[in-house]
Each structure stands twice: as structure tokens, then as C-alpha cells.
N, C-alpha and C positions, 0 to 999 in steps of 0.2 A: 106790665113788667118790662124790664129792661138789663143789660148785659151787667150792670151792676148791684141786682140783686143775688148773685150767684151764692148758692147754698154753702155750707161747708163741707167737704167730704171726710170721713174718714175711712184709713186705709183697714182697721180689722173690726170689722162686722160685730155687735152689740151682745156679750157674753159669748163671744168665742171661744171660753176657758173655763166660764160658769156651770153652775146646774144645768144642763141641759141633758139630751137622752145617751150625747156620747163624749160630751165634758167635764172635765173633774174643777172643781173652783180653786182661785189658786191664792185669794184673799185672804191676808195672816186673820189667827184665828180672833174673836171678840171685833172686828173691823166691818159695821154694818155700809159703810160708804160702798155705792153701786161704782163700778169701774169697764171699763171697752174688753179689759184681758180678764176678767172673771165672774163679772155681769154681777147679777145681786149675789151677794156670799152666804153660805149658810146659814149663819148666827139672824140673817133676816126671817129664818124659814123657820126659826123655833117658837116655842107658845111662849110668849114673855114669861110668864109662870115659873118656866123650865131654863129662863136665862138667857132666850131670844133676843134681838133688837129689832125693833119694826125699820122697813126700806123710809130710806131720805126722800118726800114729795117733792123736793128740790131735782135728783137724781131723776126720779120718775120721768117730771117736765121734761130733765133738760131732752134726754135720750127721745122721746116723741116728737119735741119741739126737732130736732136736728133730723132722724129718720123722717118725718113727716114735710120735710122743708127739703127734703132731698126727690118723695113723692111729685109732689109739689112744681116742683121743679124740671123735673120727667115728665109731668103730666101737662105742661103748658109745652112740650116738644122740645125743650131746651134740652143740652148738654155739655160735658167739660171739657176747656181745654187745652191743650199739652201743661202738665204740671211735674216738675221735678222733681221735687220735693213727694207727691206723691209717687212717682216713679220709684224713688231710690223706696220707697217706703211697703212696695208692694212688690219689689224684685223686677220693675220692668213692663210693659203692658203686654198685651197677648199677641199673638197675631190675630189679625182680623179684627183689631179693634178701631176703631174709626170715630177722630176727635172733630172737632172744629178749628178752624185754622183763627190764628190771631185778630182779622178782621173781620169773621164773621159772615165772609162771603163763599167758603166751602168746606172742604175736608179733606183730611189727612187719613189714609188705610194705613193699618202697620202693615208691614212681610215679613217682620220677623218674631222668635218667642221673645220674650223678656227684654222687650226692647225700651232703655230707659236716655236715648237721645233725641235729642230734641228734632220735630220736625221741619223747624226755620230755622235753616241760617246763610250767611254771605259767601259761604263756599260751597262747589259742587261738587261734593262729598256725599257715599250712601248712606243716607240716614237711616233706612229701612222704612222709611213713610212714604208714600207715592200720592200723588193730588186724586180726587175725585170730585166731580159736581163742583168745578170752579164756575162762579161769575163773576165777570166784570173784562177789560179787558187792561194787558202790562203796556203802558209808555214808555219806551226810552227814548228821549231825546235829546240834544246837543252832542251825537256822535259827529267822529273829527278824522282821529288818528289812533286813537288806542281802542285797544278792544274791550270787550265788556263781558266777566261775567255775571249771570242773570242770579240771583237769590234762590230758592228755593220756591218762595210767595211767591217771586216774579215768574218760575217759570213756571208753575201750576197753570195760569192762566192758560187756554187755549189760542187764545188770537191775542196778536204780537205785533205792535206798531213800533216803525222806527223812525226818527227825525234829526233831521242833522245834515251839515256840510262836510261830504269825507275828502279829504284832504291824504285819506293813505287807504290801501284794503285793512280792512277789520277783520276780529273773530267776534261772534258774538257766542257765548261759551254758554252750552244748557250741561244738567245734570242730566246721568246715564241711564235716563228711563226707560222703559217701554210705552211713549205717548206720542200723540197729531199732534201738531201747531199749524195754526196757519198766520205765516208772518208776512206782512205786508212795510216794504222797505218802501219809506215815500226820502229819503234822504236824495239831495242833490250832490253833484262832483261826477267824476268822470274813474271814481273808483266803487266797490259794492262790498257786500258782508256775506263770509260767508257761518252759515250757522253748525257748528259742530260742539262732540262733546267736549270735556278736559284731552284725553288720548286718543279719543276716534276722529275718525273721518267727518265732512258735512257733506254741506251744499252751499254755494255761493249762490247770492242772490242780487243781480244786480238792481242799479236802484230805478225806483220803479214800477217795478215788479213786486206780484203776490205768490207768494210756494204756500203748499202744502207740504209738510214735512214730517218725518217719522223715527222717531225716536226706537231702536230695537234693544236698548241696554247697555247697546256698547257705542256706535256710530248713528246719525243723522243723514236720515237717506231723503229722496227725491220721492213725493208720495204717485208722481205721472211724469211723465218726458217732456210735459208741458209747463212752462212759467204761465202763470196768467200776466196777459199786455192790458196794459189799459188803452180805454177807449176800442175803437171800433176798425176791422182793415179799411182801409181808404185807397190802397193803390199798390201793385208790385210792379215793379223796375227791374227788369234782367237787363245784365249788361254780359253778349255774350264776344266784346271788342271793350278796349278803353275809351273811354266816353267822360263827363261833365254831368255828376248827379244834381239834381236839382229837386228841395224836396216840394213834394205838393203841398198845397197853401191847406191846414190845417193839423198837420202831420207834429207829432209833437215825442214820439219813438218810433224806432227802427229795429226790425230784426232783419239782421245781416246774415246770408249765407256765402261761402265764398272758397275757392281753390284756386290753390299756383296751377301756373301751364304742366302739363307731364313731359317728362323727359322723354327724347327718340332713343330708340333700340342701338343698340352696336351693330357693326360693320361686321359682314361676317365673313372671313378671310380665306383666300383660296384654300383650294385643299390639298395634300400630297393621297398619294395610294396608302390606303391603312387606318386612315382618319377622317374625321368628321366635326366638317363648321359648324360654329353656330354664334347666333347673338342671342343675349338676354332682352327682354322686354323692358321699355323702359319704365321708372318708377308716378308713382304719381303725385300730385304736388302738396302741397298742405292746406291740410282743409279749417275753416274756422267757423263759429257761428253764434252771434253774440249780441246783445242787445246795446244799443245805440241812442240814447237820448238825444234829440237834436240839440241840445244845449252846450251839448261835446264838441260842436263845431259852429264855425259861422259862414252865414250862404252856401254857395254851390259846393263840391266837393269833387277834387278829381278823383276817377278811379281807372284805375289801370290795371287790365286783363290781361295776365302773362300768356303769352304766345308758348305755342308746344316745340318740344327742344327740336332745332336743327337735324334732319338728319345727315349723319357723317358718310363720307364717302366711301367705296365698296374698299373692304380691307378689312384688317383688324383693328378697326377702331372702336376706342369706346364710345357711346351716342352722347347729345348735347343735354344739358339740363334746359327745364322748361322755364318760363320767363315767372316774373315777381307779379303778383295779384296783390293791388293793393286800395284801401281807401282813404283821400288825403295824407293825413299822416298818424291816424289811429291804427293803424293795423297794415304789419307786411307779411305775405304768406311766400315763403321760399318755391318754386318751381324746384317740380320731381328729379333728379341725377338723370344721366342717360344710362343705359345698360350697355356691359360687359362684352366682349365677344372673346373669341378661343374656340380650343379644340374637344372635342371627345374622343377619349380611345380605352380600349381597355384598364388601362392603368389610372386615366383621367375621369371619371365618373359624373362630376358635374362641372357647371360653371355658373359664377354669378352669386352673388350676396343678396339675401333677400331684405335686409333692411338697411336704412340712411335715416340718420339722423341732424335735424335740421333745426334751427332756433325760429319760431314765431315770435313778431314783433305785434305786442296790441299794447295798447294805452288802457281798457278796458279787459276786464276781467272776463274772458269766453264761458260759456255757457255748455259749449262742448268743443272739440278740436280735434286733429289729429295728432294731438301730443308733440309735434316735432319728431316724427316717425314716417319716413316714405317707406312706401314699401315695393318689392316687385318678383315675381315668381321666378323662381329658379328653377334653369333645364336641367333636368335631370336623365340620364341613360337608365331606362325601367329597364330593358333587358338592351342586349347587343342588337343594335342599331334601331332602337325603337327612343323616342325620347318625348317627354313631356316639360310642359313648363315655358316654353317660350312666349306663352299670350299672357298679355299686359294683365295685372290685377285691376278690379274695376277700382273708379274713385269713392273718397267716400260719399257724395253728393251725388243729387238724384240723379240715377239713370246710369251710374254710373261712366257714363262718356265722358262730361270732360274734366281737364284735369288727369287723367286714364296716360300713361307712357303709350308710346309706341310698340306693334309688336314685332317679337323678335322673329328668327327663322334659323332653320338648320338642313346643312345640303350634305350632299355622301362625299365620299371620297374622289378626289381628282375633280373638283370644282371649282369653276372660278368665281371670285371672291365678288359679292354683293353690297351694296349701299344698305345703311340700315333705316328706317321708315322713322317719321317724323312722328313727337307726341303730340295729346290733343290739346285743345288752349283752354283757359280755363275761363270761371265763368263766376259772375256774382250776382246774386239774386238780394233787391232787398223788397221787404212788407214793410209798410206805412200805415202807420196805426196814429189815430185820434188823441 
């Protein structure tokens, strides 16, 4: 048997309207022709004698031949599928009904009642059908510049190959399920895709790299904190001074981690009687962390580790910002502001802004970052002459140390005015992978 022997169906079940225990027949009267809406009609049922007509053996066949080829057909494991025509015909399928998809390599669940749309098409629009038991796996390839979205078929599949020279970042658009994918981006350029729904959010995947990904209905989340790298680590490289990268002979990606120098703390300025100095701590620089094909560059690479900001001389000065972290010319991380100084008094309750916003320069799509947000803790007067807040926030990068502002300090009244302490410098880490 094959996909072209499929049965025929019909939508109302064989004397639906007939003699049966709770059907009235509905075949005008003397009309012995057997029919789907009244099954055999009376005038069959009478003794010829009395003016009966005997049932058509034509009628007989056909009704067996058609129920039995539909048997037939069930019983070799086959099934229908999606039909319009039957759809409009039956008010819709059920929920919980489950067809076979167009190419025969899985299925379609409904979710909803009376559902009579189809469940393939080229928009990511709710059909009310959701994938089960796909095999095979979706190609796209010759990605460039524009984005793509995925079919319905296309995104049933589970695993998700991409190919292509990107030339811009992409969307690669799925339908708002509740499903895994695991999409493996083998495209080359020094830009990535990222996977989301029509209105939600995703995940960018640079190329390269393999995600698992999770579809919740609405948005396309990260299924671990981990991209899969291909090949195997071969080498880490801290550089915690600007220095000349050099990658090791097999290395073929790079996961970069990296932060600007932090800012030094503010000067914190003499004092009169009645009040109270202080300086802020300074902020810390911006963090990145991002995967790097070496193809994105050629030979060595300089990279330069911003030094921690200057501190300023004893006064009310505000502290120095921290120096630029940067590699060749893919990626520049701003160094943290310096912090604030001033006074506290009763009337004056705090000092110092706790955020700074700063633009990150990458040629590459990051993987996580610190948004362009330094940040650093504000002194605050918890009661009369107690205070909190002067020590630096840590950075986001291990250990928090460097990259970390300077910290501040606060003196009583009638003091003399302090130099504020230098930030720390910042540092980048790269893995070398196969």
C-alpha cells in the first residue's frame, strides 16, 4: 500500500437519518434508492405483496465497499490528512485530534474544539495545531541579510540547521509554541541570528554555535547559560595588562570575557562643624562576553586593558573614569565614571547616582553584557551620622575584582579633605576552543 491509495471518507456516518433505534428515515415516500442521510428507506422494508421495493445490490456494494476500505485502511496503521473540505463538512475537527502532516513524516495535535484551519502554512499565525513525533531535520540555507520566517512544517522539526554568509544580524522567526529546538547556526560573517517569536523576545545565536531553545507560547528562551562551542578547549589567555593576542595553532573560536578599568572614587572635601564628607565609590566598567570566530580577524590582535581611573586629589573632586578594554577593533568596553563627593547633613541625606550609562562598541553580537549600564552604590545617611554605601559594587566578571570602582569614604565634621583611591583595571579572559 502506499500514500495513494487513500480511502474516501465521508463526513455523516451510513443511515444517520434511517431506520435505526433512534432515527426517523427521511427518504420521500415510494424511493427504494439507499442514501448516507436515511440509510435504506421504508418502502425497502415492506413484503413486495404489500407494495415494498427490494434494497438496490448496487447500494448494498457500494456502502461496504467504502466502510470496509476505510477498515482497511485503519487497519494497515494509516490515517487522514488535514482535509477542508471535510473540515467545513463536519463543523471543524475536535480537539485532541491528531492528523498526519503533508509529508508523512509526523503530526499535527489540535488544541482547539471545531477547529477547521489548516495546519501548514507560511505564516506564524495560531493555527491551533501544534507538531508531535516530527522526523527529519529543517535546512535553511543561503541566509545573507534578511530574516526568515520558518513555515509551520519547517518549524515542527526539532533540530534546525543554518547556512549561509551573513552579511547583517537576522531574525529567524518561529511560531508561538510551547516546544525545544535545537538549532545549530553553522553560517559564516562576523554577524549571528537571533531566534524569536513574531512579538516575543529570542535568543541570538552566534555562528557557530549550537542552542537549545524553548519555545513558552509567547517568547524563545535559552534552554542553559551555555551555547554549545565546537571542538574541544585548547587554551585560556588572561590578559590582566594590554598585551598582543596571539591565537594558538589549532584554535578555530574564541569565547571572550572582558571589562573596562573602574572608575576611582571622589575626593572627599574638607569638612566645616555640622557636616559630613564623603565620596562615592567609583562605578565599574562594562562588561562583555561573546563569541569570536577567528575568521573575524587576521593574525595577532592587540588588546588593550583599561587601567583603573586616576585617583583625584584630596578635595571635592569628582574621581577619574576607568580606561577603555578593548580587542583590535571588534569590541570597545567604556571604563566605569569616577564617583561623586559632597556633603551630608540633615537636610542633605544622600549623595551620588547609582547608574551611568555608556555605549558598548562590538562588531559582533554579545552573548551577554552589561547593557551599557555602570553602576555604583550610593551613600546613604541610614540614621544621623551612620552611613552606608560608600564600597564599590562588585564587577560583573569573576571575582568580582576587576574592573570594580574605587572605594569611597566618609569623615565627621571639621576634617580635612582626602584624596579619593584609584579604580581597579580591568581584565580579559579569552577560551580557545578546536
Amino acid at each position: 500500500m502506499n500514500t495513494t491509495g487513500l480511502p474516501k471518507k465521508q463526513p455523516v456516518p451510513f443511515g444517520a437519518n434511517g431506520q435505526r433505534e433512534d432515527l426517523l428515515p427521511t427518504t420521500p415516500a415510494g424511493d427504494n434508492t439507499a442514501s448516507y442521510d436515511a440509510g435504506f428507506p421504508p418502502v425497502t422494508m415492506i413484503l413486495k405483496a404489500a407494495g415494498g421495493l427490494p434494497p438496490k445490490g448496487q447500494d448494498m456494494n457500494q456502502i461496504l465497499f467504502e466502510l470496509s476500505a476505510i477498515a482497511r485502511w485503519m487497519n494497515a496503521g494509516a490515517s487522514y490528512p488535514f482535509d477542508a473540505t471535510f473540515a467545513s463538512a463536519v463543523g471543524g475537527y475536535p480537539k485532541g485530534a491528531v492528523l498526519p502532516n503533508s509529508t508523512s513524516t509526523g503530526y499535527w495535535m489540535n488544541q482547539t474544539e471545531n477547529n477547521s484551519s489548516t495546519p501548514e502554512t507560511s505564516a506564524t499565525v495560531n493555527t491551533g495545531w501544534v507538531p508531535v513525533d516530527q522526523y527529519g531535520v529543517t535546512a535553511i540555507t543561503g541566509l545573507a541579510a534578511a530574516s526568515v520566517t520558518l513555515t509551520t512544517l519547517q518549524a515542527a522539526k526539532s533540530r534546525i540547521t543554518l547556512a549561509g554568509t551573513l552579511t547583517a544580524n537576522i531574525n529567524l522567526i518561529f511560531p508561538a509554541w510551547v516546544n525545544t529546538w535545537v538549532v545549530i547556526n553553522n553560517c559564516t560573517g562576523t554577524f549571528s541570528v537571533t531566534c524569536k517569536t513574531p512579538s516575543g523576545t529570542g535568543v541570538t545565536i552566534p555562528n557557530g554555535l549550537t542552542a537549545v531553545i524553548n519555545g513558552d507560547g509567547t517568547n524563545i528562551n535559552q534552554d542553559s547559560n551555555l551555547l554549545g562551542l565546537p571542538g574541544r578547549l585548547l587554551n585560556t589567555q588572561t590578559f590582566t595588562a594590554s598585551g598582543t593576542y596571539t591565537p594558538t595553532p589549532g584554535t578555530n573560536t574564541l569565547k571572550v570575557r572582558a571589562i573596562g578599568g573602574g572608575g576611582s572614587s571622589g575626593g572627599v572635601p574638607a569638612t566645616p562643624a555640622g557636616q559630613t564628607g564623603l565620596s562615592q565609590a567609583g562605578y565599574y566598567g562594562q562588561f562583555i562576553e561573546l563569541i569570536i570566530p577567528v575568521t573575524a580577524f587576521t593574525g595577532q590582535q592587540t588588546v588593550i586593558v583599561g587601567a583603573g581611573g586616576v585617583p583625584p586629589s584630596a578635595g571635592g573632586n569628582t574621581g577619574n573614569a576607568g580606561g577603555v578594554t578593548s580587542f583590535g577593533s571588534i569590541f570597545f568596553l567604556p571604563g566605569g565614571p569616577g564617583g561623586a563627593a559632597g556633603f551630608i547633613s540633615a537636610s542633605n541625606g544622600s549623595a551620588g547616582a547609582s547608574l551611568s550609562t555608556q555605549a558598548i562598541t562590538s562588531t559582533i553580537t554579545p552573548i551577554n553584557s552589561s547593557g551599557g549600564i555602570s553602576r555604583s552604590s550610593t551613600v546613604l545617611q541610614a540614621t544621623p551620622g551612620s552611613f552606608i554605601g560608600q564600597m564599590p559594587l562588585p564587577s560583573p566578571i569573576e571575582g568580582g575584582f576587576y574592573g570594580s570602582g574605587g572605594i569611597g569614604a566618609v569623615i565627621g565634621a571639621s576634617s580635612a579633605a582626602l584624596p579619593g583611591v584609584a579604580g581597579n583595571r580591568g581584565v580579559m579572559i579569552i577560551q580557545e576552543f578546536s
